[in-house]
N, CA and C atoms as an extended XYZ file, in Angstrom:
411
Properties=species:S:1:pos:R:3:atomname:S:1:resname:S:1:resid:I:1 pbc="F F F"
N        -1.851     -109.073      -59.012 N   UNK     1
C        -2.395     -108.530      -57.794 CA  UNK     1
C        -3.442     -109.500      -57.243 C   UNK     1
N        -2.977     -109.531      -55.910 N   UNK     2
C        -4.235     -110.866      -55.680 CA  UNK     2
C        -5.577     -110.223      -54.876 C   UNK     2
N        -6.336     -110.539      -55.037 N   UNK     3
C        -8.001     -109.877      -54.759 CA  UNK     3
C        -8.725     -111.010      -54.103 C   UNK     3
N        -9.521     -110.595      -53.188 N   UNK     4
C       -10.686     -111.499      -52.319 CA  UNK     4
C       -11.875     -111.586      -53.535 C   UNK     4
N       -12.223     -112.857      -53.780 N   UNK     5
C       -12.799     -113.668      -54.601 CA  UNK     5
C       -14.596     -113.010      -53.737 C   UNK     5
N       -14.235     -113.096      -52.605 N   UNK     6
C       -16.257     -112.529      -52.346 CA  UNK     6
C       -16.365     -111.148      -52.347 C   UNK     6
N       -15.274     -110.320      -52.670 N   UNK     7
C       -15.569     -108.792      -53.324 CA  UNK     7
C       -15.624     -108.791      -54.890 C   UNK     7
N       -15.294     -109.797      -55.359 N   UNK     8
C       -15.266     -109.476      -57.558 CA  UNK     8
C       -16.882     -109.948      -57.567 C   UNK     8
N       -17.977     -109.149      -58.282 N   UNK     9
C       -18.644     -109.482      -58.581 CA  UNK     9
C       -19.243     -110.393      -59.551 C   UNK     9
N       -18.279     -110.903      -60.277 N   UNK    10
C       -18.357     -111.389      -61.429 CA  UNK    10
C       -17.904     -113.282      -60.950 C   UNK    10
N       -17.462     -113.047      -59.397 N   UNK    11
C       -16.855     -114.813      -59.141 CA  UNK    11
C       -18.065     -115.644      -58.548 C   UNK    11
N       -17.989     -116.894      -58.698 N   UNK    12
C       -18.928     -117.633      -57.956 CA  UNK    12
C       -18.720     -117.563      -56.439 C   UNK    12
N       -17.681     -117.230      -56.079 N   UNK    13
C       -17.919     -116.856      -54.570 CA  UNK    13
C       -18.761     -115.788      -53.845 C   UNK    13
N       -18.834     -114.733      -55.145 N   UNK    14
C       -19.430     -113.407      -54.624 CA  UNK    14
C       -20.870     -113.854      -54.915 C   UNK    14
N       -21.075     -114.215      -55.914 N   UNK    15
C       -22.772     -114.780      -56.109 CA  UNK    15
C       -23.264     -115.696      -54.824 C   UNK    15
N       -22.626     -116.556      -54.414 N   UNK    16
C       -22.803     -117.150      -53.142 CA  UNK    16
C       -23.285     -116.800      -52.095 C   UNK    16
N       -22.038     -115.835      -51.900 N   UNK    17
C       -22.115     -115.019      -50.436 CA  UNK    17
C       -22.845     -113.833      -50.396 C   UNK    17
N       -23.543     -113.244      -51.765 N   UNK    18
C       -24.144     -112.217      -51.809 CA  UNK    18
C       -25.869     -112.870      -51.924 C   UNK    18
N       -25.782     -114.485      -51.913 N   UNK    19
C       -27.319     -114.776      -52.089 CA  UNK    19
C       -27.792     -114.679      -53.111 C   UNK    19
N       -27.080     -114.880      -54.095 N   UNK    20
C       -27.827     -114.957      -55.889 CA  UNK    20
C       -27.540     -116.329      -56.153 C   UNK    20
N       -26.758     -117.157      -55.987 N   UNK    21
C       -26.827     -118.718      -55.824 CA  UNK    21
C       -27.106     -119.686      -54.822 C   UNK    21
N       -27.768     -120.568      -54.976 N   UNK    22
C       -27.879     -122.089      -54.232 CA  UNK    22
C       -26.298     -122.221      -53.288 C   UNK    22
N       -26.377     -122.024      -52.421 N   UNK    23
C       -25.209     -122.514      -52.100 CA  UNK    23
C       -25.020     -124.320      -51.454 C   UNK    23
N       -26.040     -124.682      -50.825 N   UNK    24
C       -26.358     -126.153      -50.332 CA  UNK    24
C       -26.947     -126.732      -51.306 C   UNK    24
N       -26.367     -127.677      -52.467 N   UNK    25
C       -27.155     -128.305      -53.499 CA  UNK    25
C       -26.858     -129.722      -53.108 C   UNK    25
N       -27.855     -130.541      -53.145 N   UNK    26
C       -27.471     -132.470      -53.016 CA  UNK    26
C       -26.904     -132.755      -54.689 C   UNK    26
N       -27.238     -132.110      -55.581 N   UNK    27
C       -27.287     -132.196      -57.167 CA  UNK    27
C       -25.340     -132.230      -56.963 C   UNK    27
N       -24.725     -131.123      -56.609 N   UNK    28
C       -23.392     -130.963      -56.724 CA  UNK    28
C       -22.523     -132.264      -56.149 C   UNK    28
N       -23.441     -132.265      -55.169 N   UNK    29
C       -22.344     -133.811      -54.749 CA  UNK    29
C       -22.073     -135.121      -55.455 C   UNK    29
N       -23.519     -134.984      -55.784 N   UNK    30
C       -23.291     -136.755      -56.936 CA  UNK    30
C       -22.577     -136.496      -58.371 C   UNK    30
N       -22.264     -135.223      -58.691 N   UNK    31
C       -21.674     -134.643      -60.021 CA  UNK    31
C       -20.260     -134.414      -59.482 C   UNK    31
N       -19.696     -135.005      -58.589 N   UNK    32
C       -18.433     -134.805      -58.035 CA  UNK    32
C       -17.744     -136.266      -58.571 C   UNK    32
N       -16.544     -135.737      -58.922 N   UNK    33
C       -15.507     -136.432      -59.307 CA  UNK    33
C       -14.801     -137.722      -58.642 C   UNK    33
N       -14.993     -138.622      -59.101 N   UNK    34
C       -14.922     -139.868      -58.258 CA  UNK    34
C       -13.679     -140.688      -58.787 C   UNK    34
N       -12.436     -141.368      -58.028 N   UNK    35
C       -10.996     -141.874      -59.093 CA  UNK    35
C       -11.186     -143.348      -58.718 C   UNK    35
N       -12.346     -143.811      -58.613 N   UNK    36
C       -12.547     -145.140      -58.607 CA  UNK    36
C       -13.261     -146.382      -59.306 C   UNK    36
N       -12.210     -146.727      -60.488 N   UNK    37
C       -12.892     -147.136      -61.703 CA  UNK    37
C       -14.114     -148.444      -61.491 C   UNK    37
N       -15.082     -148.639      -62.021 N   UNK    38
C       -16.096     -149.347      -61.940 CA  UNK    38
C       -15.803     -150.368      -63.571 C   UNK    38
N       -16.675     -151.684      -63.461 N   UNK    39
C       -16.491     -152.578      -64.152 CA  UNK    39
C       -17.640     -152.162      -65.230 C   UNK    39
N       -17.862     -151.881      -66.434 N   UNK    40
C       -18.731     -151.737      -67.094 CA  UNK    40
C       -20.597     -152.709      -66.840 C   UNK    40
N       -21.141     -152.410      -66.722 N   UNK    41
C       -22.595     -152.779      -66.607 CA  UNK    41
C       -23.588     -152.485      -66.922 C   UNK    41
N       -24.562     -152.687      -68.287 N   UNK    42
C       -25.110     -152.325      -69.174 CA  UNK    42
C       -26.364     -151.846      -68.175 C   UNK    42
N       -27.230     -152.752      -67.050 N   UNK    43
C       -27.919     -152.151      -66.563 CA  UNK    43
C       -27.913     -150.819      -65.624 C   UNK    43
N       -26.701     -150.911      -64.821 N   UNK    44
C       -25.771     -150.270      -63.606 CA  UNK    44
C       -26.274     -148.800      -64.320 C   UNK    44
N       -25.680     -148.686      -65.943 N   UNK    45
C       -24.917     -147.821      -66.956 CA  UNK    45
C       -26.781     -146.814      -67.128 C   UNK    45
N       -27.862     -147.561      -67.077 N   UNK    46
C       -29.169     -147.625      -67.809 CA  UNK    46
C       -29.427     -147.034      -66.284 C   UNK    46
N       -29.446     -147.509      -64.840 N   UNK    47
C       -30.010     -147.035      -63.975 CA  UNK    47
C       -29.200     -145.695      -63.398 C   UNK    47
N       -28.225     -145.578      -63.976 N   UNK    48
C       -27.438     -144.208      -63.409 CA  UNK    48
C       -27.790     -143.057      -64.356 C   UNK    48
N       -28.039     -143.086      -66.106 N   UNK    49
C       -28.269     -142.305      -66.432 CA  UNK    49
C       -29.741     -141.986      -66.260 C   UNK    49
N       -30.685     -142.880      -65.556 N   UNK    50
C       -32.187     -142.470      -65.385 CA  UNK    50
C       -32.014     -141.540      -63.680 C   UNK    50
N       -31.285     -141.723      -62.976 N   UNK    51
C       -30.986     -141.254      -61.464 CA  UNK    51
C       -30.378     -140.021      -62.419 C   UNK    51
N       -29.122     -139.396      -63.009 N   UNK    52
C       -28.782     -138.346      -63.916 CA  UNK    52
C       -29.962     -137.514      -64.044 C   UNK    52
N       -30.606     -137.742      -65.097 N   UNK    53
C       -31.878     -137.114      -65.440 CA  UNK    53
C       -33.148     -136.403      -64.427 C   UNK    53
N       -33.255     -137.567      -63.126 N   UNK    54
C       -33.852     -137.384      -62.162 CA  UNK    54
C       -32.956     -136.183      -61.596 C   UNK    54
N       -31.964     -136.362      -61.045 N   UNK    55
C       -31.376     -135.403      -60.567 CA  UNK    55
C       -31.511     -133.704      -60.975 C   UNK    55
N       -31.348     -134.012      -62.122 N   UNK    56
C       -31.202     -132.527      -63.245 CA  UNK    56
C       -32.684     -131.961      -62.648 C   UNK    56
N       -33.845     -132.820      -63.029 N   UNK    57
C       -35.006     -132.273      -62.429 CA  UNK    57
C       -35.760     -131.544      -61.627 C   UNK    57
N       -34.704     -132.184      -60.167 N   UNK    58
C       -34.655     -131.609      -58.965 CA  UNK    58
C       -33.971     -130.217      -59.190 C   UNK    58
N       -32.704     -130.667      -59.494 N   UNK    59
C       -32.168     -129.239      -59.387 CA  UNK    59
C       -32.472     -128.285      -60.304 C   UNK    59
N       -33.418     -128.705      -61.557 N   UNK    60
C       -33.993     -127.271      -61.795 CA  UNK    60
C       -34.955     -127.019      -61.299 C   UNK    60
N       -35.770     -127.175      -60.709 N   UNK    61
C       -37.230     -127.080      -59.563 CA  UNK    61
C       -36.765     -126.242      -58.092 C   UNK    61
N       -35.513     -126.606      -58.242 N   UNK    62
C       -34.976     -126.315      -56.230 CA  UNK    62
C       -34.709     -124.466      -57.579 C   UNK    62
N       -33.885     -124.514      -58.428 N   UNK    63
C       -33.206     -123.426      -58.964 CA  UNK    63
C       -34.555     -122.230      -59.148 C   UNK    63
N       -35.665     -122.772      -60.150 N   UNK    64
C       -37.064     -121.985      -60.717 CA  UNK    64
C       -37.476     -121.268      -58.646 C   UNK    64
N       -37.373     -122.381      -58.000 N   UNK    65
C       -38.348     -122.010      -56.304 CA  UNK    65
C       -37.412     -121.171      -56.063 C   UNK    65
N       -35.857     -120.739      -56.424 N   UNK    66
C       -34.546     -119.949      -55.158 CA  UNK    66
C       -35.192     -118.708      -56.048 C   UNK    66
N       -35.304     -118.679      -57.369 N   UNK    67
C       -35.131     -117.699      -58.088 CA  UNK    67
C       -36.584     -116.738      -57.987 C   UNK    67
N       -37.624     -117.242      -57.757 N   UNK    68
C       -39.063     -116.980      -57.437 CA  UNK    68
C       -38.678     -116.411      -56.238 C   UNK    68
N       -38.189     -116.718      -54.835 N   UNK    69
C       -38.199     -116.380      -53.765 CA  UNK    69
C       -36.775     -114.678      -53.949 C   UNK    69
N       -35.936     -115.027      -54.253 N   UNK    70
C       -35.112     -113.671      -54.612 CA  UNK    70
C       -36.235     -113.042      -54.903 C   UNK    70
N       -37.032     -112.847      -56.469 N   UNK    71
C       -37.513     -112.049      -57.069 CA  UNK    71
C       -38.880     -111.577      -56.249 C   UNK    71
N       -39.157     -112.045      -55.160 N   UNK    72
C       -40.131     -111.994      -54.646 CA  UNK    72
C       -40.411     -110.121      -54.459 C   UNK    72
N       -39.508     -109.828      -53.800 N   UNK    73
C       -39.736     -108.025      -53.615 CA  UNK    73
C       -39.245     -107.656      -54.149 C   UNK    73
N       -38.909     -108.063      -55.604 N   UNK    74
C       -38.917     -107.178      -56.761 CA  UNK    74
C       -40.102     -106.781      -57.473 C   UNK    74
N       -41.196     -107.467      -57.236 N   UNK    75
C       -42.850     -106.898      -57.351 CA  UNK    75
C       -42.871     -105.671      -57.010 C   UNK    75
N       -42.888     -105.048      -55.789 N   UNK    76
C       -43.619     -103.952      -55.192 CA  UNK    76
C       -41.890     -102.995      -55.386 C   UNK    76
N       -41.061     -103.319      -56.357 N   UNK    77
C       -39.910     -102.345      -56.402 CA  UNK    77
C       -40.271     -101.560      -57.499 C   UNK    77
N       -41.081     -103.240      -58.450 N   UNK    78
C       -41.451     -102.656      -59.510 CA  UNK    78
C       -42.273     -101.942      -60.080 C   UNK    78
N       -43.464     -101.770      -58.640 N   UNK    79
C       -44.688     -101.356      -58.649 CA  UNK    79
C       -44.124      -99.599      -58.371 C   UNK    79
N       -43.691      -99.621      -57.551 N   UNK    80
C       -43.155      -98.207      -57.382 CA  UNK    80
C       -42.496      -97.744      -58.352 C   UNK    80
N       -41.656      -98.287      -58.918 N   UNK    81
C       -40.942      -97.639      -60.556 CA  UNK    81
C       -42.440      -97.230      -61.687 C   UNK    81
N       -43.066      -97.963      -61.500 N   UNK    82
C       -44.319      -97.876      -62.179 CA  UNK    82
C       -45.265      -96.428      -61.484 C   UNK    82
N       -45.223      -96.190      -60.587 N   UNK    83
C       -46.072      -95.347      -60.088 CA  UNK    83
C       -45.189      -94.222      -60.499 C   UNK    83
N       -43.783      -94.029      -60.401 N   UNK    84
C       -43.036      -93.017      -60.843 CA  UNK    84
C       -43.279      -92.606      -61.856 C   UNK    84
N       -43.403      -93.443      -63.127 N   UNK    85
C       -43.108      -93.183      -64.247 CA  UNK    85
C       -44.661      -92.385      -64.538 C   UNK    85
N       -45.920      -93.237      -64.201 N   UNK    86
C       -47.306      -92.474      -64.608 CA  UNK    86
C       -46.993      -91.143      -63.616 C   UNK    86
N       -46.105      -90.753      -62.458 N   UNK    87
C       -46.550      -89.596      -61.980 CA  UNK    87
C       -45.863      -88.674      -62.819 C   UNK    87
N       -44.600      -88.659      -63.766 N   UNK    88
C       -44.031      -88.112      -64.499 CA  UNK    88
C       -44.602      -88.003      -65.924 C   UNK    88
N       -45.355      -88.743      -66.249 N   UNK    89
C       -46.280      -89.022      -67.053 CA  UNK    89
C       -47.171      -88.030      -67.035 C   UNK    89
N       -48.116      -87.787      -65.850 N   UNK    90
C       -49.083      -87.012      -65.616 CA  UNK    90
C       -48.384      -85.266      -65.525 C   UNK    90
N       -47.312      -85.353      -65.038 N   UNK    91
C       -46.878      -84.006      -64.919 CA  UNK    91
C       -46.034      -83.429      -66.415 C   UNK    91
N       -46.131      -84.156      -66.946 N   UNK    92
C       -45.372      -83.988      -68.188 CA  UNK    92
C       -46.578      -83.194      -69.042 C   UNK    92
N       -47.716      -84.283      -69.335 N   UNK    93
C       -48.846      -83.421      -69.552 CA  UNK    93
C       -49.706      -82.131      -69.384 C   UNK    93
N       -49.435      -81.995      -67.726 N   UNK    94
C       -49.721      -80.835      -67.305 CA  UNK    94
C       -48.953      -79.541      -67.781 C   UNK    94
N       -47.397      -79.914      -68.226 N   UNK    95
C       -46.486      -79.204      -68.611 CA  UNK    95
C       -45.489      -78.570      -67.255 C   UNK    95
N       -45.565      -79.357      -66.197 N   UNK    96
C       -45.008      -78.898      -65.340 CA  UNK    96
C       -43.808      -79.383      -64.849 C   UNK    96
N       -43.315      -79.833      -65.754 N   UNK    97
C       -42.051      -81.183      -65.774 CA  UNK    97
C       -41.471      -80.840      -67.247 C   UNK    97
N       -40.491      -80.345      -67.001 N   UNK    98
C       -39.878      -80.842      -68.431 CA  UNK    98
C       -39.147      -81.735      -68.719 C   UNK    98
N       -38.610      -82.583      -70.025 N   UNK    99
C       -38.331      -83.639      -70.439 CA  UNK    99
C       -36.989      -84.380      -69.922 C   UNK    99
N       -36.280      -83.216      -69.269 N   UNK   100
C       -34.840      -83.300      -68.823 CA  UNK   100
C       -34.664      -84.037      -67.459 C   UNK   100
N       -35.775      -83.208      -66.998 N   UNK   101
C       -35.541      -83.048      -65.260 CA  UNK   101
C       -36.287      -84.261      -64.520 C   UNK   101
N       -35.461      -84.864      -63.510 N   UNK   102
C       -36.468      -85.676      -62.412 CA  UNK   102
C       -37.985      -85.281      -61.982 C   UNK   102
N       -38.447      -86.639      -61.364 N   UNK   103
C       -39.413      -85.810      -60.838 CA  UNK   103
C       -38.998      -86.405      -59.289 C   UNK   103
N       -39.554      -85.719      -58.680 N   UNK   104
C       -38.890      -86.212      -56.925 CA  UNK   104
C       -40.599      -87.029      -56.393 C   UNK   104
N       -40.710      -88.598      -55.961 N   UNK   105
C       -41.223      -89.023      -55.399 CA  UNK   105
C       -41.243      -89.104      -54.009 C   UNK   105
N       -42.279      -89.582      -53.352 N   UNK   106
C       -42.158      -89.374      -51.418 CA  UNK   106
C       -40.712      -90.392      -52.105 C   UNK   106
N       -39.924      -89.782      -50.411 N   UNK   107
C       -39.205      -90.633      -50.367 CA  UNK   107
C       -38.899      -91.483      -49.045 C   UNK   107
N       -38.793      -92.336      -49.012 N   UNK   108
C       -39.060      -93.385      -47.328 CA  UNK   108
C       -37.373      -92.543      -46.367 C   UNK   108
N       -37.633      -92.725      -44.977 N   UNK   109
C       -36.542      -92.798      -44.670 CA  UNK   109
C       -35.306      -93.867      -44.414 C   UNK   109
N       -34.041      -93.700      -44.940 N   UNK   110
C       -33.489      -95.181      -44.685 CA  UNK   110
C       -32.811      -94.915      -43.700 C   UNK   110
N       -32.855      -96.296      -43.021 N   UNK   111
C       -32.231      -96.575      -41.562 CA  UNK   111
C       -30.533      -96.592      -41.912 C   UNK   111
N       -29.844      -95.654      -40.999 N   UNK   112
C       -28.436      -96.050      -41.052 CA  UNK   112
C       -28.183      -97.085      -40.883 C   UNK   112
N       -26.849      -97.285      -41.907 N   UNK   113
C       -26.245      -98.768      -41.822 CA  UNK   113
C       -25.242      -98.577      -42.185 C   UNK   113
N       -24.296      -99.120      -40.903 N   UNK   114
C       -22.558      -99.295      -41.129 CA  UNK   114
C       -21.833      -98.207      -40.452 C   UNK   114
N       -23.054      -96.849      -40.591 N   UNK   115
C       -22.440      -95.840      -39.934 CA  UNK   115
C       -23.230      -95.683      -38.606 C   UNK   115
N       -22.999      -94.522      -37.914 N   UNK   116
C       -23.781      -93.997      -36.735 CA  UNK   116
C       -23.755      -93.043      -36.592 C   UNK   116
N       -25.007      -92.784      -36.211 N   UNK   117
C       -25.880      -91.070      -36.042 CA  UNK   117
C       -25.094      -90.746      -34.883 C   UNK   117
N       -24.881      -89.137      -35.525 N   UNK   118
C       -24.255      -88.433      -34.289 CA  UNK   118
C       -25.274      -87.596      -33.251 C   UNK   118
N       -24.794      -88.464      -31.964 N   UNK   119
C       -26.122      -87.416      -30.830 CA  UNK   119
C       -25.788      -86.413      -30.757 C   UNK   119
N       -26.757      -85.675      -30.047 N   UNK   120
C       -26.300      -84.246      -30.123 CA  UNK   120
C       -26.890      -84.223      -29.006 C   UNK   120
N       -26.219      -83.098      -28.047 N   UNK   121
C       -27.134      -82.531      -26.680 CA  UNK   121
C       -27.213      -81.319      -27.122 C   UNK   121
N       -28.500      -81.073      -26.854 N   UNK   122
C       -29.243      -79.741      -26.715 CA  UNK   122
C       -28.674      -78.440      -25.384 C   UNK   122
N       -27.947      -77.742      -25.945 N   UNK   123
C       -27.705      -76.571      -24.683 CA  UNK   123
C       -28.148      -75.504      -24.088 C   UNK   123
N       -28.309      -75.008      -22.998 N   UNK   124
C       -29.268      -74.260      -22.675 CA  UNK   124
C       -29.133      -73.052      -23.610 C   UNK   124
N       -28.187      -71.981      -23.929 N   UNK   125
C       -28.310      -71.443      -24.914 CA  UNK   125
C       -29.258      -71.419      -26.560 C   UNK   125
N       -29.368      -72.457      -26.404 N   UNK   126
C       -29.992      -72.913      -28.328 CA  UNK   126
C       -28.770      -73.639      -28.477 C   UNK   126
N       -28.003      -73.781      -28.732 N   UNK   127
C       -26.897      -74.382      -29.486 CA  UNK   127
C       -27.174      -75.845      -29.059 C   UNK   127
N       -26.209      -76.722      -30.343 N   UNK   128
C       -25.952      -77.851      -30.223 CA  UNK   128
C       -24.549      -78.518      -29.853 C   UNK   128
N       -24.677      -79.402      -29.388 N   UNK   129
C       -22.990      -80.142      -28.871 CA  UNK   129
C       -22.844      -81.205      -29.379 C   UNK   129
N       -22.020      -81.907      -29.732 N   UNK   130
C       -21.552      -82.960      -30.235 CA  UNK   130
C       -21.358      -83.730      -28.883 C   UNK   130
N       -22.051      -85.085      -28.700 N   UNK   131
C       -21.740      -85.900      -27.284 CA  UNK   131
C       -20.513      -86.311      -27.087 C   UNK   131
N       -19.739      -87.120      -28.258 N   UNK   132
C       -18.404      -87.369      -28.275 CA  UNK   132
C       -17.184      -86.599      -28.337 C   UNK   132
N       -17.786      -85.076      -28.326 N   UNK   133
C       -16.933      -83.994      -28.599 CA  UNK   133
C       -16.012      -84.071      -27.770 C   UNK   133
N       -14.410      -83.789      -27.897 N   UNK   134
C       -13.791      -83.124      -27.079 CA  UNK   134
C       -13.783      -82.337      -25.715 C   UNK   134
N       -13.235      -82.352      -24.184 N   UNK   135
C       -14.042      -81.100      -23.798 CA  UNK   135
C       -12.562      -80.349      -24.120 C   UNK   135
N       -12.520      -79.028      -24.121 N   UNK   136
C       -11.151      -78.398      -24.257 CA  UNK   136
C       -11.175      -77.333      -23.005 C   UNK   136
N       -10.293      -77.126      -21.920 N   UNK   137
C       -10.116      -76.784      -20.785 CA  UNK   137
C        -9.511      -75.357      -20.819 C   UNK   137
């Protein structure tokens, strides 16, 4: 069965396109496969594996800065998981929580996405109408 490679979570395409990998690296290009044989050269051999090394450098520095910047608002995700847990904490003590059950924090409102809110017109009666409704004659 054949499957789109940026829906499997598990492919390097989906890490890509979902923003968990580097996708523009200079590192990938010079590690690219080249079919054009070179004459052996002891110094050539000495200045490519010091450019190698250099390279690696970069690209773990560019990798530590992508991965810092992702994790960036995972701070204050984590700060809120944290405030959950002492408020369940505190109510547990009180005995007003038992060990099973959630506890319900404010919760923000989230903005629709993908879908759309249905308007409604207000009718003089009280009732509500659906805007896109049907009319039926």
């Amino acid at each position: 069965m054949k499957r789109n490679p940026r829906k499997l979570a598990w492919t390097k395409a989906f890490r890509k396109a979902a923003g968990k990998e580097m996708v523009v690296d200079g590192t990938l290009a010079f590690a690219a496969k080249r079919n054009i044989p070179i004459r052996y050269d002891r110094d050539q051999i000495a200045i490519t594996e010091k450019a190698m090394a250099r390279f690696e450098e970069v690209k773990q520095k560019r990798q530590r800065v992508f991965y810092k910047k992702r994790m960036a608002n995972n701070k204050e995700r984590q700060r809120q998981l944290d405030r959950k847990g002492s408020e369940r904490k505190r109510l547990e003590e009180e005995g007003l929580v038992a060990d099973g059950e959630e506890v319900e924090g404010v919760r923000e409102t989230s903005k629709v996405f993908g879908k759309m809110k249905i308007r409604r017109k207000a009718l003089v009666g009280g009732g509500e109408e659906e805007e896109d409704a049907m009319e039926m004659d």
